[in-house]
N, C-alpha and C positions, 0 to 999 in steps of 0.2 A: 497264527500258531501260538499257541500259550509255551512259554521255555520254564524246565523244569528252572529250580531254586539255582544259584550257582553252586557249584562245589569248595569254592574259596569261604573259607572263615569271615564272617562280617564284624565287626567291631558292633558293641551293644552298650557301650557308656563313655560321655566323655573322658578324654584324658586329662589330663593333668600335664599341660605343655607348659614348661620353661620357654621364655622367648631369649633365641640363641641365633646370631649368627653365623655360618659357615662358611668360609673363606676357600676359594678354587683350590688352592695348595691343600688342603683338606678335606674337599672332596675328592682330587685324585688321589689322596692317600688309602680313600674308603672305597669307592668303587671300583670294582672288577669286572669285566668283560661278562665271567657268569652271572653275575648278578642283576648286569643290565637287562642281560636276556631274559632273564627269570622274571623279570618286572615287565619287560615291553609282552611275556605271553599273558603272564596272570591280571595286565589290564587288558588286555585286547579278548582276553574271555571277559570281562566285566562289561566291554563292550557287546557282544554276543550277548550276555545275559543282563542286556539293557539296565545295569548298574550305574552307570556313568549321565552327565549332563550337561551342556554346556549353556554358555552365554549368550543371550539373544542374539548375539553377531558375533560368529565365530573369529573375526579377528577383526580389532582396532585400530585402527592406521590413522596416526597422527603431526605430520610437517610443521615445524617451526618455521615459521613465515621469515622469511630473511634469512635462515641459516641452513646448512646441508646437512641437518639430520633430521631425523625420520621413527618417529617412535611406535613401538609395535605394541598390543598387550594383546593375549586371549587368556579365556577364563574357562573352568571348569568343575565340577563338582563329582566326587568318587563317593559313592554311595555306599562303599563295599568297605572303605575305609572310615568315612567321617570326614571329609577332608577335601578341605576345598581348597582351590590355588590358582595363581594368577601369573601368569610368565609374562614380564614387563620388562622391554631391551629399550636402548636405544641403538641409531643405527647412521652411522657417520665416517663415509667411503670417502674420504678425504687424509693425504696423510698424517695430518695428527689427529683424526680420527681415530685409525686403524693403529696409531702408535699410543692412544691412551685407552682403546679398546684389548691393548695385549695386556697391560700392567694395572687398570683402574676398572670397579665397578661400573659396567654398565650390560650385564644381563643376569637376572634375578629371578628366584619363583619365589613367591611370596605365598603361606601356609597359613589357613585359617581352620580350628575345628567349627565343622557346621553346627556340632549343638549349643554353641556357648556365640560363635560370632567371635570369638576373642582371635587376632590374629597372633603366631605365636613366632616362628619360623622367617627369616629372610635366608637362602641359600644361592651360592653364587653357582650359576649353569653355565661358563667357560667350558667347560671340560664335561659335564654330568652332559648338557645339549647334543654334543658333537657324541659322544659315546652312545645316549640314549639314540641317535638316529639312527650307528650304525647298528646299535643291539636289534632295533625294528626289522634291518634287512636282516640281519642274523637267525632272526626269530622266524622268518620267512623262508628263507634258504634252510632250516633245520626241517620244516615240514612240505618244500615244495620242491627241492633239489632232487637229481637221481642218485640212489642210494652207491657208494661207490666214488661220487665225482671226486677227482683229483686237481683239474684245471679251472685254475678263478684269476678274474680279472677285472681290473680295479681301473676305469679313465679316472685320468682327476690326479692333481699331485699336493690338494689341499687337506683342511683342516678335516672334512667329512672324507676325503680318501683317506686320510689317516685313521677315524676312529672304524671307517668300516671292515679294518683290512683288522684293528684292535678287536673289536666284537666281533671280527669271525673267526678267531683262535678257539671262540667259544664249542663252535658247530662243529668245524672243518679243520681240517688240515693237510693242503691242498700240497701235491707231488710238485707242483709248480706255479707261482703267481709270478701274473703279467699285468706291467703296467705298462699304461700307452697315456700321453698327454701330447697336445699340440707344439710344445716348446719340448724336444725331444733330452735336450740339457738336463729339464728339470726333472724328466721320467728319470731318465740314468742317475739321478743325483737322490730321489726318493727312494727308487727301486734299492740304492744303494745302502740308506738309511735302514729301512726296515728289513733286509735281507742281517744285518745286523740286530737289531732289534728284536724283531720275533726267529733269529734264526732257520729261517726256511729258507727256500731256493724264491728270488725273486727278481725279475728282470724285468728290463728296459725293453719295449717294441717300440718299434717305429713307423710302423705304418696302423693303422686304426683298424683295418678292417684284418689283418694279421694278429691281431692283439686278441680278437672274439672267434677265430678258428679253433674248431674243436672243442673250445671253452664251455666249461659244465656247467660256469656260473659267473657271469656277470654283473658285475656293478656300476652305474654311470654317477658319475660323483664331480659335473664341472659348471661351470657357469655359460657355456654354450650355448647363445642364442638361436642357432640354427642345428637341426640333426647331421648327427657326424657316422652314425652307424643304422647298414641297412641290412635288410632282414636274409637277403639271400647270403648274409657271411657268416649266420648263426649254424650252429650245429643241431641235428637233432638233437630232442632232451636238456634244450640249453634252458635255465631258469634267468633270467633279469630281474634286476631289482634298481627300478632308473628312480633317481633322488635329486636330481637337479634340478636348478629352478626353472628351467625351460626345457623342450621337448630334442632329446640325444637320440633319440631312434625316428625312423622314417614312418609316416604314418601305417606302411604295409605293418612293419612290426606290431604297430597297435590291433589293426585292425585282422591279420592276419594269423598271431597267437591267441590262446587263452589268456584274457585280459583281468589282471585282477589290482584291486587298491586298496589301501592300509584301511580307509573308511569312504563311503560313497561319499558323502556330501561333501567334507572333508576335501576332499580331491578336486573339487570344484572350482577349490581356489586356485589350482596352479595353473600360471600365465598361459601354457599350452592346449590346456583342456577346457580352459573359460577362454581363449581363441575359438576351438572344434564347437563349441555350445556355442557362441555367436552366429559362426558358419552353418549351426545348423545340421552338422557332421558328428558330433558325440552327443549318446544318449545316456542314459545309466543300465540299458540293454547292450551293451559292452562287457559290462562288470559280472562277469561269472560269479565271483564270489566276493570278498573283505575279506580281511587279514583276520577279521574276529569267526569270520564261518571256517577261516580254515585251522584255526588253533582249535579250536571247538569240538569241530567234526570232520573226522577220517574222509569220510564222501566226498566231500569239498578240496580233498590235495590231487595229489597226482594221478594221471588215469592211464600212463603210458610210460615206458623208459622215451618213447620218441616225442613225446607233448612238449611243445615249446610253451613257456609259461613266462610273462610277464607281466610285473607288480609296480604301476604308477604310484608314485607315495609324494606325497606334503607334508606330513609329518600332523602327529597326534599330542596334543599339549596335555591330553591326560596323560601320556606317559612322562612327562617332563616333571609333573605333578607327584605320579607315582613313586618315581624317582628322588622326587628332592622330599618325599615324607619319608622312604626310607635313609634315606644319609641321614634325616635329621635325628631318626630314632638310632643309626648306629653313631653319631657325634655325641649324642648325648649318655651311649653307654660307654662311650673310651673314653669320655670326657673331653672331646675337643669341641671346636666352635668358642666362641666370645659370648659369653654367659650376660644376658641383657637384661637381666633378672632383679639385679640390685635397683636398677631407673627405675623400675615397675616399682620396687618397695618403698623406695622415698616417697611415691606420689600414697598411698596407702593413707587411706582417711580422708585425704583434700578433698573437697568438692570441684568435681567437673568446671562449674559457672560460676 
């Protein structure tokens, strides 16, 4: 099928990038809940309108021999922008790990314009990552949720249940959020956070499958190696949006709702569904739709108040991309960021060799 042109404005010269660092503490200052969402739909139409490109191997994975960490990159290219980028972490679950991962660089998108090669951009993804994932589900919940829903519900009491529950102030504003986690302590002690925070009503459940009663809209947000929620506790019209790194619902839920994912291929990578493809038991005749057919096109959303709909995600590093080109173009209108601009001038004349 030939897709008309996109409707998004294309870039037609290069720019003119300062190379400029931006610092976590500065991109929370710049990024907003709407803005994430605005980025996670107008890439995911660029996706639909085959604007976007990625790296001969969607994702890099590379172990230091002798030490516990574990380096990730994926790459991509935005056609629609000029603008190519590389989300390069390190990844080290050990406690001074996880204690120099709170306070020290180690996850980055790195910005290159395609027409010059010239790389301009380091931007630190702490905060833009965790936001950008949940704007995805937000963006998804804006066009697949029932019009109306009031009850959302959030497992998980970490850093992506935090940004999801952030990104959906954008869409929703829900008569009651429930959260449920396995350590019931740390529900009550979340719920309790953010019941201050975004001032709504938000509460503590304690049993799992009371947590998704009735509930309009679902979010699975934990590290849960095995499924902890099964399909006969969902509500009619309930939408899900499961983001963990392993499989939170019961295969019926897979196979027994409308099944839809951020990006076919894409999705391939998570633990759960390259398990189902080894088995033999998942095909991409699953997949009703992507996330890009449903921002796109009306047809592709909801077809019922009673249609159960849910959305396996892995997550899309073009929007990570998206995202850390726009902070960079709003840092460099307020003037924040660490201007890298002067090292470049000193080298001005030298010969490379």
């Amino acid at each position: 099928m030939n897709e008309p042109a996109s409707p998004l404005p294309r870039r037609t010269e290069a720019g003119n990038y300062a190379f400029r660092y931006i610092s976590n503490p500065e991109v929370k200052r710049l990024l907003m809940p709407e803005a994430s969402v605005r980025i996670a739909e107008e890439t995911l139409l660029d996706h639909y309108y085959g604007d976007v490109s990625f790296a001969s191997v969607r994702q890099l994975d590379m172990p230091a021999p002798g030490q516990p960490t574990n380096y990730k990159a994926k790459g991509c290219v935005l056609g629609r922008l000029g603008v190519a980028g590389f989300r390069i972490l390190g990844l080290n679950r050990t406690p001074a790990g996880y204690a120099v991962a709170g306070s020290r660089p180690t996850k980055h998108v790195l910005l290159s314009d395609t027409r010059t090669g010239e790389f301009f951009a380091f931007v630190d993804e702490h905060w833009s990552h965790a936001l950008r994932t949940g704007a995805c589900g937000a963006a998804a919940a804006k066009h697949l949720m029932r019009k109306g829903s009031e009850i959302l519900t959030v497992t998980g009491t970490g850093y992506m249940s935090y940004s999801s529950l952030i990104a959906m102030t954008a869409v929703m504003k829900p008569r009651e959020t429930r959260i449920w986690a396995r350590d019931f302590s740390k529900a009550q002690a979340f719920a309790a956070r953010m019941k201050v925070e975004l001032g709504q009503n938000v509460v503590a459940i304690e049993s799992a499958q009371a947590s998704v009663k009735d509930a309009d809209v679902v979010m699975t947000a934990t590290s849960a190696t095995t499924p902890y929620l099964e399909k006969p506790w969902f509500a009619p019209g309930v939408f899900i949006y499961a983001l963990g790194n392993y499989q939170e619902v019961d295969l019926a839920t897979y196979q027994g709702m409308t099944f839809m994912v951020d990006e076919r291929k894409q999705v391939r990578i998570c633990p759960d569904i390259a398990a189902l493809i080894e088995k033999g038991v998942y095909t991409d005749d699953w997949v009703r739709a992507d996330l890009g057919e449903v921002v796109a096109r009306p047809d592709m959303r909801r077809r019922s108040d009673d249609e159960q709909i849910i959305v396996r995600s892995q997550g899309l590093v073009t929007q990570d991309v998206a995202q850390a080109f726009w902070i960079y173009e709003e840092a460099c209108r307020q003037g924040l960021g660490v201007d890298l601009e002067p090292a470049i001038a000193s080298q001005a004349g030298a010969p490379l060799f």
